[in-house]
N, C-alpha and C positions, 0 to 999 in steps of 0.2 A: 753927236753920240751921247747919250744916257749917263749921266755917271753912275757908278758901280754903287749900290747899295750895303752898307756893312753897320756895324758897331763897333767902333772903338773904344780898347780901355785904356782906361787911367796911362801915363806914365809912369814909368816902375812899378808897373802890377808886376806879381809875381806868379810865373806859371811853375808850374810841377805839378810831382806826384808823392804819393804818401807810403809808408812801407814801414814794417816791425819788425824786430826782431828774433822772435821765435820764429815765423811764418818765412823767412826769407834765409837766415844764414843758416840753417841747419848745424848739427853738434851740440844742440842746446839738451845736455842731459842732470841737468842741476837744478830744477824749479819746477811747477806745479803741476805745469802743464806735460812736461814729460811725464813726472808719475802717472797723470789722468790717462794720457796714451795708454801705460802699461797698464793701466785698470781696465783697459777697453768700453772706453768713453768716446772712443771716434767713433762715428756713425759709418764710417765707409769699411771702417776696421783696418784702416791704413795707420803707418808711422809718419812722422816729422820726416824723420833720419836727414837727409842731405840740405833738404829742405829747397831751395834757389842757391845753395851753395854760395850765399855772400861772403860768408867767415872767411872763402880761400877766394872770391871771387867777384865780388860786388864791381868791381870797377868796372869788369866790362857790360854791364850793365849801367851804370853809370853813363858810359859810352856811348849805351842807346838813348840816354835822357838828353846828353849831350847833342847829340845828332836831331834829338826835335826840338832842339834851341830853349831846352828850361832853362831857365834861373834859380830855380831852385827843389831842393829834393828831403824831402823830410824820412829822418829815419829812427828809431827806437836805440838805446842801447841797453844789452844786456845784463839788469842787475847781478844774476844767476854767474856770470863768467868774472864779473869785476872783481865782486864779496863772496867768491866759491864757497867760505866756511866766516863765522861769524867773526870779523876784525880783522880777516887775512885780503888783501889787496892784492889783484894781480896786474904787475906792470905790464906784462908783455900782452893782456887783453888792451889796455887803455892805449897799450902802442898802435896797437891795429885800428882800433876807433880813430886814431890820429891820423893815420894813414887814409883810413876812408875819408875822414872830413879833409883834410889837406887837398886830397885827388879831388876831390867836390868843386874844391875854390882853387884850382889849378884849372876846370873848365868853367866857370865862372858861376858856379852855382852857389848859390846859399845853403849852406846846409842849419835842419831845420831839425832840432835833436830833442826825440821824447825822451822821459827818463823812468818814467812808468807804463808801458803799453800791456799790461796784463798779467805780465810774467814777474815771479819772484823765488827766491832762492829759498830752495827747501828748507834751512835752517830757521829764515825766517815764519815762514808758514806753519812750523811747529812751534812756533812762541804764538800760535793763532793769529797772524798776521793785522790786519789793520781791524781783526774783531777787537780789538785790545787797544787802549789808544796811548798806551805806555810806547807801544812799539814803533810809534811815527818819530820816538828818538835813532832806530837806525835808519828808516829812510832819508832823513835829513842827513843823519850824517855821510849817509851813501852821493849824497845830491852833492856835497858840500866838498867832498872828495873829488865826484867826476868835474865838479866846474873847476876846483881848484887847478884841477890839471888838464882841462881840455878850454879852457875861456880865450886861450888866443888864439884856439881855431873854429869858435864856435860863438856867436852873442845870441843866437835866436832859440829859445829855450821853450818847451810842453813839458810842464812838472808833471801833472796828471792824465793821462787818455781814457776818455769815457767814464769816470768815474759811477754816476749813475747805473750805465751797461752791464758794466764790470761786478756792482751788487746786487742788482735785480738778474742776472743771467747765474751767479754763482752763489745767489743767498738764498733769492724769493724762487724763481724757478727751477733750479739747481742742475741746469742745462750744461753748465763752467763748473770749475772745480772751485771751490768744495764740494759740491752737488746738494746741498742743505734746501732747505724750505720755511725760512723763519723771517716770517716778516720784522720780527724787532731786532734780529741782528743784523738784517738787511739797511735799515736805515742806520743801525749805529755804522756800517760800516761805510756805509755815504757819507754819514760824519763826519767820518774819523780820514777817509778820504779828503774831502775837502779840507777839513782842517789840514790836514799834511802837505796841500798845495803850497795853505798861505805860509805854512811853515817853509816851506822851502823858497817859496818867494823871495820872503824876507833873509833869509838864507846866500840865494844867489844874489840879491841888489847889495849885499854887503861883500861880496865878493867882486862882483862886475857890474860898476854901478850905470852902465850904459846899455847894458843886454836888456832884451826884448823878452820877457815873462808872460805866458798866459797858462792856459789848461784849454781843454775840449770837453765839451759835450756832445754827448750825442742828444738830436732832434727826429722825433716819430711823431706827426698827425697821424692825430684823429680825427675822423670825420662823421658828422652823425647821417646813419643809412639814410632816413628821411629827413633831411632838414626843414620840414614844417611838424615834425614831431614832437613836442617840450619834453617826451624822455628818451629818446635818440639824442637830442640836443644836451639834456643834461649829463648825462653818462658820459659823452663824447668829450663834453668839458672838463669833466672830471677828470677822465682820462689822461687828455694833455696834461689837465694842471699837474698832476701825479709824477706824470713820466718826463714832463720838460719845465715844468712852471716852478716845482718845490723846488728842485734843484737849484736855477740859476738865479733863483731869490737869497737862496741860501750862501751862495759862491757868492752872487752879491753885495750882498748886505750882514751876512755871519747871522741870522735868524729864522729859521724854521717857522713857518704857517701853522695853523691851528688844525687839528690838533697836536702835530707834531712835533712842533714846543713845549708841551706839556713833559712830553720823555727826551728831548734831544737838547740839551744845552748850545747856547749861542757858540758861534765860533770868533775866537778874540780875533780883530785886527784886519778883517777880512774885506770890509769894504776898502776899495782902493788897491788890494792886491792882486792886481795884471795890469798889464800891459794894453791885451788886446784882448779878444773873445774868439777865440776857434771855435768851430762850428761845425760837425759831422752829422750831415746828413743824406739818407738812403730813397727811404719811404713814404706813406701813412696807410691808414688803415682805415675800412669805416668802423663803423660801430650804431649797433643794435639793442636796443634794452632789453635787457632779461632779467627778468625777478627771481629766477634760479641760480646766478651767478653770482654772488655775491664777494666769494674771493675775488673779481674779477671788475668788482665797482659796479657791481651789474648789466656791467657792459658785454656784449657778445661780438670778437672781431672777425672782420670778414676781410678778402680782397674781391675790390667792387667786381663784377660780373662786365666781359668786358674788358674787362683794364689791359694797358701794353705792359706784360710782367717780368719782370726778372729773371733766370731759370730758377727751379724754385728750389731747389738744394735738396739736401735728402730730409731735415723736419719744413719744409714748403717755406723759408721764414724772407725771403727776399722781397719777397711783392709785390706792390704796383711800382713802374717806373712813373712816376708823375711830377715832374718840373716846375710847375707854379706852386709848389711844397718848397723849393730851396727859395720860393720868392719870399714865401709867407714868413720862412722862419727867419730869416734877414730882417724884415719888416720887424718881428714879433721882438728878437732879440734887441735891437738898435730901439725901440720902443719900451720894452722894462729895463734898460740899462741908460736910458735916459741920452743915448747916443755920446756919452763919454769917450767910449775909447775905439779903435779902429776893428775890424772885423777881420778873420779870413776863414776861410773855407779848408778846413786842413784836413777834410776827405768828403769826396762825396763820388760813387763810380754806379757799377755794375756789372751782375752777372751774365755774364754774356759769352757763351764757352764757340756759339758760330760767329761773331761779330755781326749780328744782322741787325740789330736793333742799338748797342753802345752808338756808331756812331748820331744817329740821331737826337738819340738821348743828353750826349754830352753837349752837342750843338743847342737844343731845346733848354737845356738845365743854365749852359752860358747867357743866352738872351734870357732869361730871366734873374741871373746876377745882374748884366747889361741895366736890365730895367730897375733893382733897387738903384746900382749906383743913381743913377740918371734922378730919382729920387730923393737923392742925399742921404742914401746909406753909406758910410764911408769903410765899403769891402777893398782889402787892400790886395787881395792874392787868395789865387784857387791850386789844390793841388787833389788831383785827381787817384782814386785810390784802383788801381798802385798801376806799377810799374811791369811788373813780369805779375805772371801766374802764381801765386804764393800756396803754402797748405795752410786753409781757411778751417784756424782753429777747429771745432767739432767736426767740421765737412768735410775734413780730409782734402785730398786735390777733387772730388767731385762739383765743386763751381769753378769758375774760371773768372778774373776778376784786371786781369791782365792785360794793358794797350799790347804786351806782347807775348806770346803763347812761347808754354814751357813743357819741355818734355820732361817729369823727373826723372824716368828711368837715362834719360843721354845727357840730359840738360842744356839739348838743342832749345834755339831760341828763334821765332819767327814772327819778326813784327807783324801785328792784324791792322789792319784798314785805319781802323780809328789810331794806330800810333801813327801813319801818316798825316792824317786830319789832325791831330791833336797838333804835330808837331807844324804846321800851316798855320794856324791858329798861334799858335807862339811867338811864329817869327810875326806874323802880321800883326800881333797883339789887337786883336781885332777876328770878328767873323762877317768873312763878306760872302756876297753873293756867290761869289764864285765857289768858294769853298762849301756851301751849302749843296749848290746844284753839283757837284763833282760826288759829294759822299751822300747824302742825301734828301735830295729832289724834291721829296713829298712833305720836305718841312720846312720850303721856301715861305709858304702862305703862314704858318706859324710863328716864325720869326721875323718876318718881314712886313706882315700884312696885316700889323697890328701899330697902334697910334703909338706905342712906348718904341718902338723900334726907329729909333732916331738916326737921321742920314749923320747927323757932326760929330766930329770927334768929341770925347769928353774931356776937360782938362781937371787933371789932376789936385 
């Protein structure tokens, strides 16, 4: 008999899923993102309101993480509920956060706790929030509060989420709230971002000198239309450098590329501050040179013609599903960071509201972690974004992003296809054959029919 063909990971790889705070506990009526609602800034013209009902409910959702054999579950907490008014603390918020993590590592998950995922408290936002870099004095101190009292139920720490995202969606495009369009506040505020990471870094390591410290990026190729083009090609480069290259030179090493140096002062202390490298990634894009473009780097973006897509939301912005994208930016990242320090994957999903296409995707996007590891990228844990159907910032509940489908008006819940795949996948810590041909079929030759798709287990 044949033996079964699969990929093996690591020992103590860490499976989950990824999830935020605004988007999942609903009642969040204190921070930015509420007002923007009330401005009518959701494209669907929907509210948060209940949201997945975490605040009164997360566990039994947890229960469903539980049931696909995660280890671990990354979640956001709410600056906006802790610091309601400026210096005022609320206990019985930080009770609930304890509660949740507790429940987490009573089913043996790791809990994986952002401390900025988008959201901030009104009060702060009108001191101009992180356009200001006097003000990364309350974020620390906000950081320095939630560790002090939650560090012995928690060592696994994301000071920052997407910080890049975060200023180019709410400074340069004005898509996120604030809804502005200035390119130089856009960068001071990726500054001042990062800077507040390694501030809090050094922050938590002085509190809990054994906890696990990074940040995330988000990661978007670019790809140029024609690659025998030299300005397809150039533009394309540009591109990335911009949207993923300045950035994690900068988180790096605390200095800004040319000419963004010239207006951005270094950041003290920053090489050496993390742990690990979180890594969120969705997409890419191609790209077309245009000599009319020029806000744009004269790049013109496209989703290739062809491509297996996302659903595309109500501004189109999901686009290509494309898998050897989480290979390249593993390669790319473990390559300018000189492979120092370990990797995870603290989101990478898709929109997929029939399940017809997720679960292939996730199988496809795994054999190409499968293949860095195998390489000597040292990826330690994926966590899949997310977990239920959340309300996706601007888009309202119109995508679907969920191994398991949510009704907000009931808050019925009904596992899709891929939370069964996923959670096979977990227990096997491995994708085998079998689990391929069961969900699906047609991307046996993809994952299997290729020289990286190794029969032996990998040892850790």
């Amino acid at each position: 008999m044949a033996r079964q063909r699969g990929l093996r990971f690591p020992k103590n790889f860490l499976w989950g899923t990824a999830s935020a705070s605004y988007q999942c506990e609903g009642g969040n009526t204190n921070n930015q993102w509420y007002r923007w609602e009330q401005q009518g800034h959701i494209l669907s013209g929907e509210r948060c309101g209940d949201a997945a009902d975490w605040w009164h409910e997360a566990e039994n959702d947890f229960s469903l993480a539980e049931q696909m054999e995660n280890n671990a579950l990354r979640l956001s907490l709410e600056w906006s509920r802790i610091e309601p008014q400026e210096g005022r603390w609320d206990s019985a918020v930080l009770d609930r956060y304890r509660a949740m993590l507790l429940d987490l590592q009573r089913r043996h998950m790791k809990p994986i706790v952002t401390l900025h995922h988008f959201t901030e408290p009104l009060w702060f936002v009108e001191r101009d929030g992180f356009a200001q870099q006097k003000n990364m004095y309350y974020f620390v101190r906000y950081v320095r509060h939630v560790v002090e009292s939650l560090q012995d139920v928690c060592d696994f720490w994301i000071t920052v989420n997407e910080p890049n995202l975060y200023a180019i969606l709410g400074y340069q495009l004005g898509t996120f709230p604030p809804g502005e369009q200035h390119v130089s506040r856009t960068m001071r505020v990726l500054r001042n971002l990062l800077q507040a990471h390694v501030e809090a870094f050094y922050a938590i390591r002085s509190i809990q000198p054994s906890a696990q410290i990074g940040y995330c990026l988000h990661y978007r190729l670019f790809d140029p239309a024609l690659p025998f083009s030299p300005f397809d090609r150039t533009v394309a480069n540009m591109q990335n450098e911009m949207f993923n290259g300045i950035t994690l030179q900068a988180a790096e090493s605390g200095h800004f590329s040319f000419p963004f140096n010239l207006a951005l002062a270094a950041i003290p202390r920053a090489a050496g501050a993390r742990d690990y490298h979180g890594i969120n990634y969705y997409t890419r894009e191609m790209v077309r040179f245009d000599p009319n473009a020029p806000t744009e780097l004269f790049g013109q973006r496209f989703i290739r013609h062809g491509a297996v897509r996302n659903d595309p939301g109500l501004d189109n912005s999901f686009g290509e599903i494309y898998p050897e994208g989480l290979y390249r930016v593993l390669k790319m990242v473990y390559q300018r960071t000189r492979g120092n320090k370990p990797l995870y994957i603290t989101e990478n999903g898709f929109s997929d509201g029939m399940d017809d296409r997720r679960p292939r995707a996730i199988l496809e996007h795994l054999a190409m972690v499968h293949r860095a590891i195998q390489e000597g990228v040292p990826v330690r844990g994926y966590l899949h974004w997310t977990l239920v159907d959340n309300f996706e910032w601007n888009q309202g509940w119109q995508v679907r992003f969920g191994l398991v489908e949510v009704n907000p008006e009931t808050q019925e819940r009904i596992p899709r296809r891929s939370a069964s795949m996923f959670g096979e996948i977990c227990r096997a810590n491995a994708i085998t054959e079998e689990i391929v041909a069961r969900y699906a079929p047609e991307a046996l030759e993809s994952i299997f029919g290729r020289k990286h798709a190794a029969q032996r287990p990998v040892n850790a």
